[in-house]
N, C-alpha and C positions, 0 to 999 in steps of 0.2 A: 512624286511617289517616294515614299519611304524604304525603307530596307533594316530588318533586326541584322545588326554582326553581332549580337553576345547577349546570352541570359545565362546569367550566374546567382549562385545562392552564395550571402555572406554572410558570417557570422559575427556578430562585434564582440572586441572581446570583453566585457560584460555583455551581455547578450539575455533580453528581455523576450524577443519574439525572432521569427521566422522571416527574414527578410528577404527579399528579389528585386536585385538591378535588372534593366533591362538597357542596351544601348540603343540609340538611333541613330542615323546617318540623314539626317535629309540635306540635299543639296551639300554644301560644304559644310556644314553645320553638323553637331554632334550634342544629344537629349539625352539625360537618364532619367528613367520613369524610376520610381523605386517605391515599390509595394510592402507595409510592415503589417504580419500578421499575431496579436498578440497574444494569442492562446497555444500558439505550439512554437517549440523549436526547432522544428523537423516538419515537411511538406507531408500533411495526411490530403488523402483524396476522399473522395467524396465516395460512398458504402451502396451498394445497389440491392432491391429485395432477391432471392431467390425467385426463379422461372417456376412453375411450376412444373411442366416438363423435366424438367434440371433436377429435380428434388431427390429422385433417387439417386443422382452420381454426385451432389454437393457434400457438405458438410453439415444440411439443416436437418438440425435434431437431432445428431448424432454424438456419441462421448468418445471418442477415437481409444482406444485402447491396441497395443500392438499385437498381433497374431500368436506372435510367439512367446507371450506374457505367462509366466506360473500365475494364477491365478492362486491367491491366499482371500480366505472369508474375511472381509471386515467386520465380523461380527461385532456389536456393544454384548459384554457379559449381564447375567443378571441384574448385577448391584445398577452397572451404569443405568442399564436398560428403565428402571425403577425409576431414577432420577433426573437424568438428563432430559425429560421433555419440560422440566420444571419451567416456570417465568415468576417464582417469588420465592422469597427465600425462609421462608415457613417451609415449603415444597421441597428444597433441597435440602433442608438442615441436615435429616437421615443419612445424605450422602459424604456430608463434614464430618459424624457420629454427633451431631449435637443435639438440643433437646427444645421444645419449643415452651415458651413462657409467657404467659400472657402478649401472646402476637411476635415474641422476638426468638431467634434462634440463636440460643448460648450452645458458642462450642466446647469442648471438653476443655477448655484454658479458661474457660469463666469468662472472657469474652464474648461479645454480638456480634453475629454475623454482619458485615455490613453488606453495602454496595462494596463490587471491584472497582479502585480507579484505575482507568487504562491513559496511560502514562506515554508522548513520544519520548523513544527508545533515549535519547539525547538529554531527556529533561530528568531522566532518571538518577538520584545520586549512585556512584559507584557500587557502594555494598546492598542497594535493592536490585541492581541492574544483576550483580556476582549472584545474590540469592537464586533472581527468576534465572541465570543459566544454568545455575545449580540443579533447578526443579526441572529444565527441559533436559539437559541431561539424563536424571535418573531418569524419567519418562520414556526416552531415548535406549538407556541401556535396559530396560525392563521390556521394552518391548510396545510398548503403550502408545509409543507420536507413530510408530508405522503402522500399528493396528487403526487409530483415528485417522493418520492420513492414509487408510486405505479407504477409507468410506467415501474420502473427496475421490481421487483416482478413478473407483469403479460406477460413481452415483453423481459427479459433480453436475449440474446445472446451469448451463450454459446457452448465450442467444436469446432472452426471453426475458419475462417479466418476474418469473421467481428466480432469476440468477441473485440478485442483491440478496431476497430474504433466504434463498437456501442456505449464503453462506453465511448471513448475520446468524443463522440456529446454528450454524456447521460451529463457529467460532465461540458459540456462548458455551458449547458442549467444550471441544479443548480448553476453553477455559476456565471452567469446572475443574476438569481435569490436573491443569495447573496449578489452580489454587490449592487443590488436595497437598500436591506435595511444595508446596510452601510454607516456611515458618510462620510467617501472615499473608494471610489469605485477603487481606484488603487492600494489596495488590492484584491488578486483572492482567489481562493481557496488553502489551507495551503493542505501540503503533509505530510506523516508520513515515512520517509524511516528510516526502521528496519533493515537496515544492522547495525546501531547505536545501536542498542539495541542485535544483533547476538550474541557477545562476552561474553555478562553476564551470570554468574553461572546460571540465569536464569531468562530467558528473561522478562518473566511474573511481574518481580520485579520493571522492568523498572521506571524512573519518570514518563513514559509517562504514566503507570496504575496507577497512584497518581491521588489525586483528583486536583490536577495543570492544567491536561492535559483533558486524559480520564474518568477517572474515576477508585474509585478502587470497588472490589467488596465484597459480603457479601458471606456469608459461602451456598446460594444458588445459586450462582454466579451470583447477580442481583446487578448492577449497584446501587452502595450506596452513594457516594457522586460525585462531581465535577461539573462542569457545564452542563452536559445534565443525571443527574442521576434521575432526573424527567421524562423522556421521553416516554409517553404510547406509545408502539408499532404500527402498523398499524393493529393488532393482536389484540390489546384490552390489553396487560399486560402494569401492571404501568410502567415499567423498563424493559432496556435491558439486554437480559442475555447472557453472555459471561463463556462456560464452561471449562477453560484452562486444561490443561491435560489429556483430552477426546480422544485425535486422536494422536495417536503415530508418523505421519508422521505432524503435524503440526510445523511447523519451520518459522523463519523470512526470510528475504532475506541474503545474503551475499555479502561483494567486490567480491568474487571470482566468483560467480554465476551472476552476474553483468556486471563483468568485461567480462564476457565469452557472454554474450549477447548483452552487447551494442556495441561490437566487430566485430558482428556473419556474416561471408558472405552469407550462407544461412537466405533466406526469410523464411524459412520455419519454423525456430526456433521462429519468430519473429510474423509470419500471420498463419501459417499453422493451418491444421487441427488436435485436439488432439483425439478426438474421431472418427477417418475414420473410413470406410467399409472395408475389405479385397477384395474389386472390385475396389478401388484405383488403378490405373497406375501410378498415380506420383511417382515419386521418393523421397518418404518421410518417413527418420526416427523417431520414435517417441524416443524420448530422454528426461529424467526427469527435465534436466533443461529448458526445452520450456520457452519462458514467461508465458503461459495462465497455465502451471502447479505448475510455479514457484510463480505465484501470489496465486494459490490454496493453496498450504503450508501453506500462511497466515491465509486465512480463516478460515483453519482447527487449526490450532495455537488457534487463540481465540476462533473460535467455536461458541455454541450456535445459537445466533441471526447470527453471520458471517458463520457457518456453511452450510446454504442451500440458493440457489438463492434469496429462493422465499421471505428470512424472510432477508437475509443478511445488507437491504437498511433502516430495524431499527436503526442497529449500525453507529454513525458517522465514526467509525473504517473502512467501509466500502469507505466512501469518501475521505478519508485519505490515505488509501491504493492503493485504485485507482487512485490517483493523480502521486505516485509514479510508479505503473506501467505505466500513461503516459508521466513522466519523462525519464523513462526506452527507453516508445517506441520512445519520437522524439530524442534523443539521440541517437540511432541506427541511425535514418532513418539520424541523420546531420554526423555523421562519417560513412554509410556506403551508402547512395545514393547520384547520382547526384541531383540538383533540380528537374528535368527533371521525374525522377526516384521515386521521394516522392509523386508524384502526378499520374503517371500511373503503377507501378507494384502491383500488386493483382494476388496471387493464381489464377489458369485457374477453371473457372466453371466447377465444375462435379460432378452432382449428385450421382456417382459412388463412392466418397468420400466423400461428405458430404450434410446435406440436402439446399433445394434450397435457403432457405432464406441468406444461407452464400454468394450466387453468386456476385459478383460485382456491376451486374445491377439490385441486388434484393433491393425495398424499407425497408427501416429500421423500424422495427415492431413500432409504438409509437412514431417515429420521422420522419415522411414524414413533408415533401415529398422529405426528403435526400434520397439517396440512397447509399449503404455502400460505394463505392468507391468515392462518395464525402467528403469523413471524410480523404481521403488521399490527401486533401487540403492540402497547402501551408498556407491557409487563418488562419488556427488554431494559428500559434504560431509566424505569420509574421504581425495580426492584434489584435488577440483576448486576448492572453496571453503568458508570457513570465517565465520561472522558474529561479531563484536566486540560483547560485553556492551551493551544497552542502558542508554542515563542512568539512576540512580538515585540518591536520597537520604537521607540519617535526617535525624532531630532532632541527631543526634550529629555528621552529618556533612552539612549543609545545603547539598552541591555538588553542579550535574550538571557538571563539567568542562564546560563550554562556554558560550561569552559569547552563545548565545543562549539559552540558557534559564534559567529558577531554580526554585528550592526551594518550593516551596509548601507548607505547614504548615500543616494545618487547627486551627480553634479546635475546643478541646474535646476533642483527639486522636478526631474523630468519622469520621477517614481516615485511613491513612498518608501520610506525606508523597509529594510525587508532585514531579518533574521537567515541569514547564510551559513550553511555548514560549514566548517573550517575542512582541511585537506590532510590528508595521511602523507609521510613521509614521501619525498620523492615525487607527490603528483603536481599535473599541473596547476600553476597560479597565477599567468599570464592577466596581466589588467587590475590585479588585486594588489601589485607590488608594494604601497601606501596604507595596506588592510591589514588586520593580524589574522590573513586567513590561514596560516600553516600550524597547525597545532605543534608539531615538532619544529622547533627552529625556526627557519624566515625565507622569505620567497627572494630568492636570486636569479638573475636571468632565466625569468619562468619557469623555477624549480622551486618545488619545498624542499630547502638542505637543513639538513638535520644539525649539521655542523656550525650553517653560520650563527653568527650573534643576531638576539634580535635589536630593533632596534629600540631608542630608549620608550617611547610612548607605548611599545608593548611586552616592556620587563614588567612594569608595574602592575596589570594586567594579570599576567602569569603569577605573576609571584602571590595574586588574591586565591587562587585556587591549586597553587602546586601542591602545597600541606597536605589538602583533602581527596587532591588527587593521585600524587605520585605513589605512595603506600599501595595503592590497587592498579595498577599498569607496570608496577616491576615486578 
């Protein structure tokens, strides 16, 4: 007879997956079982339907908003209202002031409208990155990102099969938006994909929580510098608050968890319902790595203002992430549908799974007069916008183009090489001591010190991109 004395969870410090020792004792003898799980880095459990009994005390199908909320109308004004249901850019031209010409929309610069490319935030050279803070900004100060993020707040779409398409409309519309007040508008909305940031000792350390990017925070975890560390809530607080190590299951994305999605032959992993009834007949497992569960990790990751629906559309973190989850989903739908297929498969309406508004022919709360199974247009990424290759690496060719990240190469070829975030001053860099992961300075007894020297193999390095980039961070 055996006997467990220990189960522990460890982390390596590169750290690919979710791993569990288990100890054995039998007889005099001592066994370690050890389980590696490669889609998460943090133990998710297994999702159960709602009871139906249960329905009224749970959380199915509800938008949580707090009791004691001011309620302000997210109203779209005229002009928007006129435009934003657009899916071609003839359709929108009126909203840029431009004129339509045998099939092309010339804006008032004598330029074409094009497609937006949406750009991760990282891959972006410095002075497009300065413009689009520039443009959320004014947005910001006008009044405009809390008018749109109030329509997420009081209408978002959550547990169900139109959660993807409500926000792929949600974000086509702010990004309208955006492009208005840009000098060029053939920039779209920037994406934030955290598979880049997965590998680090900890995540939180990333460049991307530098004041470069997002912002890093203060010891009340309220946004303190960067370009939106000014930003009063919809809420009334000065600043965003982001509570990092709050929720034990908050994690980034991963290749692995990715790779297993944008792959997936089941629709269900992709549109399905996360929160069903137990009067479901589909044939539907709930499985931790869903998209609509796997984008929640994030959430819960930063937390705070990304923590709850109703507050989440304070954080830019929020638009950023969802840009990647709709990278995620037309990805699937170009490697695993026909054309044919991208435009009519949708989950079967049943309110026996989930509530009506997820139905196909149901209107989209805040965005009519679409209807959810209109957002499984062609029109999105065939007219509107187009996304820009994600970083990647070889052995052959050890570059992600961009002075924030690098090449990481595993020993023993036991991974593909992966494109890693680099680290903000002072975070952790434990395991990477050999890497040029500290943007500032150089990793010293599992420190980024801003101070030390780096070493010779990554002066040369630096010195390719300081030129283009020092001018815009001082």
């Amino acid at each position: 007879m055996h006997r467990i004395l220990l189960i522990t969870v460890l982390f390596l410090e590169v750290s690919y997956a979710y791993v569990t020792v288990t100890k054995y004792t039998i007889g005099n003898k001592t066994y370690y079982e050890k389980f590696e799980q490669p889609w998460f880095r943090h133990m998710h459990y297994d999702h159960d339907p709602v009871e139906e009994s249960e329905k009224e005390e749970s959380a199915f199908g509800k938008h949580y908003v707090p009791e004691d909320d001011v309620f302000i109308a997210p109203d779209w004004n005229a002009h928007e209202a006129k435009y934003m249901e657009c899916l071609n850019r003839t359709c929108v031209c009126g909203y840029f002031k431009g004129n339509v010409k045998n099939g092309e929309c010339y804006l008032p610069s004598g330029k074409i409208l094009k497609r937006a490319v949406r750009r991760e935030l990282r891959s972006l050279k410095p002075e497009d990155r300065l413009m689009i803070e520039e443009a959320w900004n004014k947005m910001k100060k006008s009044g405009l990102y809390n008018r749109i993020g109030r329509v997420h707040k009081y209408s978002g779409v959550h547990s169900g099969p139109a959660f993807t398409l409500w926000h792929r409309e949600f974000l086509k519309r702010l990004e309208l938006a955006l492009r208005d007040h840009m000098k060029n508008p053939d920039f779209g909305l920037p994406f934030w994909d955290s598979t880049l940031d997965s590998l680090l000792p900890e995540p939180k350390d990333s460049i991307i929580f530098s004041e470069l990017f997002l912002g890093e925070v203060d010891e009340k975890g309220l946004v303190k510098n960067g370009p939106y560390h000014n930003w009063e809530t919809m809420e009334g607080r000065a600043q965003i608050f982001r509570n990092f190590d709050e929720d034990e299951s908050g994690e980034m994305l991963n290749d692995a968890r990715v790779d297993w999605l944008i792959n997936n032959p089941d629709i269900n992993m992709i549109l399905g319902a996360t929160m069903p009834l137990t009067t479901c007949s589909m044939n539907h497992t709930l499985d931790a790595r869903m998209l609509e569960f796997s984008h929640d990790y994030v959430h819960f990751f930063v937390n705070g203002d990304m923590s709850k629906s109703y507050s989440s559309s304070n954080d830019i973190c929020f638009v950023y992430h969802h840009g990647m989850i709709d990278w995620i989903f037309e990805t699937w739908r170009q490697n695993m549908q026909s054309r044919e297929q991208r435009e009519t498969e949708y989950p079967k309406s049943d309110e026996r799974c989930f509530p009506f508004w997820h139905n196909g022919d149901n209107s989209m709360p805040l965005l009519q007069p679409l209807k959810n199974k209109d957002a499984l247009s062609n029109g999105y990424t065939d007219f509107m916008y187009e996304y820009y290759p994600r970083s990647t690496c070889t052995k052959e060719k050890p570059d992600c183009n961009s002075p924030y990240l690098f090449c990481y190469i595993p020993p023993n070829d036991e991974h593909p090489p992966s494109c890693v975030s680099k680290v903000r001053r002072n975070g952790v860099c434990k395991g990477f001591e050999d890497w040029p992961i500290c943007f500032w300075g150089q990793c010293v007894n599992g420190k980024c010190d801003e101070n030390a020297k780096m070493k010779k193999k990554n002066v040369e390095q630096f010195k390719k991109f300081e030129k283009n980039i020092v001018p815009f961070i001082m």
